[in-house]
Structure formats: structure tokens, C-alpha cells
Steps between C-alpha positions, in 0.01 A plus 500: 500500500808556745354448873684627775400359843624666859493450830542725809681358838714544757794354531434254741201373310683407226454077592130607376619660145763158427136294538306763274785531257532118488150425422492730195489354154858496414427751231450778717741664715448652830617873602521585851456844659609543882426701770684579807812325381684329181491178343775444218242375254307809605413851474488732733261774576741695611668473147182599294576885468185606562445848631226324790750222584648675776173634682370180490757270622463786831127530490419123498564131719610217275185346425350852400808567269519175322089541406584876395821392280309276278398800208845642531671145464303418209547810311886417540503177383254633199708745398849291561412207327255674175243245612147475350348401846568449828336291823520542866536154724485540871801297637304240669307384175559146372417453163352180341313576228521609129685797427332560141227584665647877600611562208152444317377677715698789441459484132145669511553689797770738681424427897412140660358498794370278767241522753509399851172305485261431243167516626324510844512340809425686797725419719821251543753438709759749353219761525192652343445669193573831652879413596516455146328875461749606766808367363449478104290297227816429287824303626811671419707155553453479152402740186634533105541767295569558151679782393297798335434903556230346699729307775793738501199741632383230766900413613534905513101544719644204719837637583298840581309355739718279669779735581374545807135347490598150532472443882331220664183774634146309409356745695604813301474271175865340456581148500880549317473431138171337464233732583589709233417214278128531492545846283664344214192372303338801557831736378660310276393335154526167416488300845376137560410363803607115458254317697679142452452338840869321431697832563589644778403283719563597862355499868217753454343308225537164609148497614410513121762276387537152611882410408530100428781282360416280133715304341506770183662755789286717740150612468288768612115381581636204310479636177663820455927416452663714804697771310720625827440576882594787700657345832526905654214448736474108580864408595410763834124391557335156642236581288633299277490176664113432448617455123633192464603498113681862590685388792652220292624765226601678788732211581646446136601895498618495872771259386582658189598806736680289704657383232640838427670581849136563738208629554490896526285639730154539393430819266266759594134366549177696473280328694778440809476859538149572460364191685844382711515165656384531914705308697275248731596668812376809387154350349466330904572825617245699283252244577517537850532875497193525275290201754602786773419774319109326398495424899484846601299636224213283569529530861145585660421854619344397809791338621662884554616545834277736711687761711 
């Protein structure tokens, strides 16, 4: 089976694809699709052809347009390259695992998916289960397809839809790319949901997966191999320092970036803009306004001034 696998980035987040690109198996090779800007190993947007290109590139900010690229990217490369199958890698993913494991996968099924959590938990630090209602069940940092009348279908839906319904607008039901997610099992034939607690790894499931380093590489709740991690929301968020095996993965990919000229600034982050970071002046200053604010409203009647 020939197995394309993309990317989408900007420019100046290509330090982030060199990492990605370098922890592939060498067997597969890495295509890169960019937004706002060209890379020499890459391809435009710009250059696609497509009849939407335009409108969107006007209609969108960066983040927004590299999420709404991702269909019209991968039917490119599909058609370009005659390949059997193709799989979307967000940038920041590090991969450690066994790549053999996609491709089986894909042998008895067209779309691989993953979910954002597995099971319940009320409530965590990244959020509760309804931010995950709010902002998507499925990640779209990573999914497979493999080519049949029943994916050119989804890759056509997809680029419908995100022409110009791929803003960051929870509250009118869009989170970019990834909201639109949840319909695929439900439209499409032929979609599993791979629950393997080693993939996709990232900072909204950490509270379900415990990260730790073995001497036979690292594990997940010390049994399950870690496949990759998704660095997009923890390189921008202290969350991540009450994990202790994380932050020291964090470390080894920090320096592999570094490695490769820097670290870009941190890619767009769900939770920063849903739940963003007070600064400790403020929090003194809300507390104080709000001690004020409880002051007056339980201040007796009786004590009205009489005229």
C-alpha cells in the first residue's frame, strides 16, 4: 500500500516539521503544505488551483486557514502522487512508535480516527467533559484515510464545509477543522475510532494518561508503548508541569527544535483561548473588587440614612 503522509504549516513553524519529519521511520516521506507563505520543500496553498483557494486565503487568519487547507492538501497530494492512502500529522507531533500499526489499520478500514478522551472523568484541569462537547470529540492533529468512492466523498463533504465554516466560533458550533469531525462515523462508512491510549497523546488527555520513561522506550500507564504526542497545546500551557514524565519528553523535543534553528512560537491552543491564563494582578484585583462588591450587598437595611 503506497502511504502518503502531510503536514500543514507556516513558514516559520517549519523547526517543528524538521523534528516530525526526522522522527518518521525512514521509509516514509513527509509532504508539507503551507500557509501564508512558501517553504522550498513545500507546497503552497496558493498553488493548489482550487476554485475556493482565493476566498479563503481572504476570508480566514492563519490558524483558521491552515485547519481549513487540510482536505484540499490531501486531495493534491492523492491525486499527484496515485497514492493508495494518505495521513494527516499536525506539525508539532513527535512520533515514537510503530508505524505498521497505521497501515493495519487501514487494511480493514478507510478512516482512522482518534478520540480526545476515552472514558469519563468529570472534570480536569484542561476542562470538563463539555469543553470537549464544545470544541469536538475527535482530534484532527491526526486522522488516515484510505482511498475509496467512500473517502473521495468525505475529502469532497470536508472541503464543503470548511470553505468558510472553519472559524474558531464554539459558540455558533466551529472550532476550525475538528468539530466537523464528530459527523464522520455517522456519514461515512467504514470508520474506526482507535481507542489505543499510546496515540495522540497530548495536554487534554493527560489526566487519563500517565506518560513514564522504561528502559524498552516510553510508556503510557506503564504498559501501553507511547505511539506519538501532540506538543500543540502543552509547549504554551503550565499545565503541563504537574506531569513529571511529560515535562521530561518535553525537554528531549525542546532540544531537538533547538537543534533545528529555535523554538517557534507556540501554535494555536484551544484551551488558551477558551480558559486564558489571568495574570496575578488581575486575580488580586478581582478578588478585591468582588470582597467590595459582597460588602455592600450584605450591608444591613437599618443602617440607611434617615432624612
Amino acid at each position: 500500500m503506497k502511504t502518503i503522509v502531510f503536514t500543514v504549516c507556516t513558514p516559520d513553524q517549519y523547526p517543528f516539521v524538521k523534528v516530525l519529519a526526522e522522527s518518521l521511520p525512514a521509509s516514509v516521506s513527509l509532504r508539507i503544505g503551507t500557509v501564508a507563505g512558501t517553504l522550498e520543500k513545500g507546497v503552497s496553498f496558493a498553488d493548489l488551483g482550487h476554485s475556493e483557494v482565493d476566498s479563503m486565503q481572504q476570508r480566514y487568519d492563519t490558524t483558521a486557514l491552515a485547519a481549513a487547507s487540510k482536505p484540499f492538501f490531501a486531495d493534491y497530494f492523492l491525486r499527484k502522487e496515485q497514492a493508495d492512502a494518505i495521513v494527516y500529522l499536525d506539525p508539532t507531533i513527535w512520533w515514537l512508535g510503530n508505524w505498521t500499526e497505521i497501515e493495519a489499520l487501514l487494511q480493514n478500514n478507510d478512516v482512522v480516527l482518534t478520540p480526545r478522551l476515552t472514558r469519563t472523568f468529570g472534570q480536569s484541569t484542561y476542562g470538563d467533559e463539555k469543553l470537549f462537547l464544545n470544541t469536538g470529540i475527535y482530534d484532527a492533529g491526526f486522522w488516515a484515510m484510505k482511498v475509496t468512492d467512500n473517502t473521495r466523498k468525505l475529502l469532497e463533504w470536508w472541503q464543503e464545509r470548511l470553505t468558510d465554516r472553519a472559524y474558531f466560533d464554539v459558540c455558533n458550533g466551529m472550532n476550525h477543522d475538528q468539530l466537523w469531525l464528530n459527523y464522520i462515523p455517522i456519514f461515512f462508512d467504514k470508520v474506526t475510532v482507535n481507542k489505543n491510549l499510546g496515540w495522540n497523546v497530548a495536554l487534554h488527555n493527560l489526566h487519563e494518561r500517565i506518560v513514564t520513561s522504561t528502559p524498552n522506550g516510553w510508556r503510557v500507564n506503564q504498559e501501553t508503548p507511547l505511539t506519538f504526542f501532540n506538543f500543540r497545546e502543552s509547549l504554551s500551557n503550565s499545565i503541563v508541569n504537574q506531569y513529571t514524565g511529560v515535562l521530561a519528553l518535553q525537554k528531549a523535543y525542546l532540544q531537538r527544535l533547538q537543534s533545528y534553528g529555535g523554538v517557534p512560537a507556540s501554535p494555536f491552543s484551544v484551551r488558551a483561548h477558551l480558559r486564558p491564563t489571568v495574570p496575578k494582578w488581575k486575580q488580586s484585583l478581582r478578588i478585591s473588587l468582588q470582597s467590595m462588591i459582597d460588602s455592600i450587598r450584605y450591608f444591613p437595611l437599618y443602617h440607611k440614612i434617615d432624612q
